[in-house]
C-alpha positions in Angstrom: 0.0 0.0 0.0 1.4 3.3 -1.0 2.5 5.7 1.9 1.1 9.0 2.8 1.4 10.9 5.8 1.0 14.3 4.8 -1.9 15.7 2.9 -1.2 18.4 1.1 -3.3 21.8 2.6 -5.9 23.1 -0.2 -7.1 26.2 -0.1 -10.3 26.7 1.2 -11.8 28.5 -2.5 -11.0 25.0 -3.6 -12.5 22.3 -0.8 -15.5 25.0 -1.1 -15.9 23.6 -4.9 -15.8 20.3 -4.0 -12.1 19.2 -4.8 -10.0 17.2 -2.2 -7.2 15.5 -1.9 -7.0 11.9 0.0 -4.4 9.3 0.8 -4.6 6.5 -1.9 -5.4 3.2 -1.1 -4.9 -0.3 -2.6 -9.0 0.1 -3.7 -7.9 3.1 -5.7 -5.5 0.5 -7.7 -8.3 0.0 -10.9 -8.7 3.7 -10.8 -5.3 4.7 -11.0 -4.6 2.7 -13.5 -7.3 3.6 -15.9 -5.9 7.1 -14.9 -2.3 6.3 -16.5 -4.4 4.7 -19.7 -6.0 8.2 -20.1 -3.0 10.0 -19.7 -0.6 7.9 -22.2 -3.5 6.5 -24.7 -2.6 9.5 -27.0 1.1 8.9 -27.6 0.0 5.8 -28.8 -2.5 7.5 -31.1 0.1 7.3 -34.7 0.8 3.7 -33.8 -1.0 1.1 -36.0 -1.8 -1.7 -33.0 -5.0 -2.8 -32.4 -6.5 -1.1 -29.4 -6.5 -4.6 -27.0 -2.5 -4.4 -27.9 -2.3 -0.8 -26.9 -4.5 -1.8 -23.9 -1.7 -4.6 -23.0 1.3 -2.4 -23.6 -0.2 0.4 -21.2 -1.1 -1.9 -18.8 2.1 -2.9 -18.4 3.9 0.3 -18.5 1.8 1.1 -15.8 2.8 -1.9 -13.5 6.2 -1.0 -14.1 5.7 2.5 -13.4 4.0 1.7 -10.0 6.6 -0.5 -9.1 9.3 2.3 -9.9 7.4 4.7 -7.7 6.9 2.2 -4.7 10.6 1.5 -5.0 12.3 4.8 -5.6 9.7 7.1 -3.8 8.2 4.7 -1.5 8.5 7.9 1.2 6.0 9.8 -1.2 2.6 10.9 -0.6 0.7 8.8 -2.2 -2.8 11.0 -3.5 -5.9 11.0 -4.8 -7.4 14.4 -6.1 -11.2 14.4 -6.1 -13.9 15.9 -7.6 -17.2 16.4 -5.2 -16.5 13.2 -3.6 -15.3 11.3 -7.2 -11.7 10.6 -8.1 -10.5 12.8 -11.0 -6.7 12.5 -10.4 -3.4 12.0 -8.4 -0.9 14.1 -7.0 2.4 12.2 -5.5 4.5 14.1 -3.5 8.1 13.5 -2.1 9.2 16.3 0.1 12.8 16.0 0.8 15.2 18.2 2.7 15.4 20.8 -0.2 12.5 20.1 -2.9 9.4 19.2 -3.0 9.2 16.8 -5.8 6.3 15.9 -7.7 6.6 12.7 -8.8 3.4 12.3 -10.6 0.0 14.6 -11.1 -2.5 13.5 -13.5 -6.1 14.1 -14.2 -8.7 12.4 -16.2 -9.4 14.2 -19.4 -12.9 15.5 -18.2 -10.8 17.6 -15.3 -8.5 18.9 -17.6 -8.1 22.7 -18.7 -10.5 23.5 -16.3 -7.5 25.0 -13.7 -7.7 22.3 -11.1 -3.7 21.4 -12.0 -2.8 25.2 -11.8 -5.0 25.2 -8.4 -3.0 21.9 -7.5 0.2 23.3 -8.4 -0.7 26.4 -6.8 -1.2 24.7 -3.1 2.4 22.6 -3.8 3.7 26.6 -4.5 2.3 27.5 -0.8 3.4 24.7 0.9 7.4 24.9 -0.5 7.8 28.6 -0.3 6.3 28.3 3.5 9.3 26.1 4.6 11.8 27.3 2.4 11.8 24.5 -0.5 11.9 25.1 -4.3 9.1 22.6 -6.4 10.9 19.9 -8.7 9.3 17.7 -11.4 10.5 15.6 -14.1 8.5 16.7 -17.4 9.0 14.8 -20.4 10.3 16.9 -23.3 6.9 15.8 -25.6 4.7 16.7 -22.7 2.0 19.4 -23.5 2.2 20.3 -19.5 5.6 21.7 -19.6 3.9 24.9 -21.6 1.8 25.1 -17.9 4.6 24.6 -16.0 6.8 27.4 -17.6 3.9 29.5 -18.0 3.5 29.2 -13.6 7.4 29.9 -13.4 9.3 26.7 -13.4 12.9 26.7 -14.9 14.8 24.1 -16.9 17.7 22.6 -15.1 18.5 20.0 -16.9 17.9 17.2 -20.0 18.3 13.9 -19.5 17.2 11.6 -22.4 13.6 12.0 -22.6 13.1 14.1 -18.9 13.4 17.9 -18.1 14.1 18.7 -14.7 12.7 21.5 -13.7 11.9 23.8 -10.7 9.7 26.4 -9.4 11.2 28.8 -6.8 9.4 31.7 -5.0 10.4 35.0 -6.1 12.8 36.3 -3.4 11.2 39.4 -1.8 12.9 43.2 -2.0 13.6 44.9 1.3 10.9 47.5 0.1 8.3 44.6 0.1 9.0 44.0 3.6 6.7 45.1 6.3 
């Protein structure tokens, strides 16, 4: 069973509209799954497979994902965004000493472009600059997202193979901002 043992504070605009964000479980497993499908069925869009091949090949990216996660990250928080009670999403996220890293946040296409990421992302923003911690992700380079990410202030570190590192840090204040 995935860890988590810090939720992630949303704003209160946001748990007044319904959205939430809970540990995940091992009965979220179909769900997070189907999630992945959603999320990487389009890449898969130009290749000429039958769909129950695609199905296969997904499924087992997917295992192999999960198992990279609960190897590599098994100190993440393991979570499941929600929708007025439904799951729409997941948000993983390793806070270590310096970063906050999100390993993984996905929605289902219906929650897309509808600001929930940026109000996700957002609340990851709050919780960083609070204790002093810049935001991480790895983005691959064909990722639509990364236009988001740059557009909300994340940098490119570095390239490595298919990844882009980047970060998010909060802007340093001038003295004359100070109270």
């Amino acid at each position: 069973m995935p860890n988590f043992t810090r939720c992630l504070a949303l704003p209160e605009r946001m748990t007044a509209s319904g959205i939430g964000l809970r540990a995940e479980t091992d009965d979220d497993r179909d769900f997070v799954e189907r999630l992945y499908l959603s999320v990487r069925w389009e890449e898969l869009a130009q290749i000429g497979w039958p769909e129950d091949v695609k199905t296969a090949f997904l499924k087992d990216q997917f295992l192999h994902q999960r198992r990279h996660y609960l190897t590599h990250y098994h100190d993440t928080d393991f979570g499941i965004v929600t929708q007025g009670g439904e799951a729409v999403g997941r948000l993983y996220l390793y806070r270590g000493r310096a970063d906050c890293r999100i390993v993984d946040i996905s929605l289902l296409p219906r929650a897309r472009g509808q600001g929930l990421g940026t109000a996700l992302l957002g609340a990851v923003f709050a919780e960083s600059a609070s204790e002093g911690r810049v935001v991480s992700i790895h983005v691959e380079v064909f990722n639509p997202a990364q236009r988001l990410y740059e557009r909300l202030g994340f940098r490119e570190v570095t390239v490595r193979g298919p990844y882009r590192l980047m970060e998010w840090r909060a802007p340093i204040s001038s003295p004359e901002d100070m109270p």
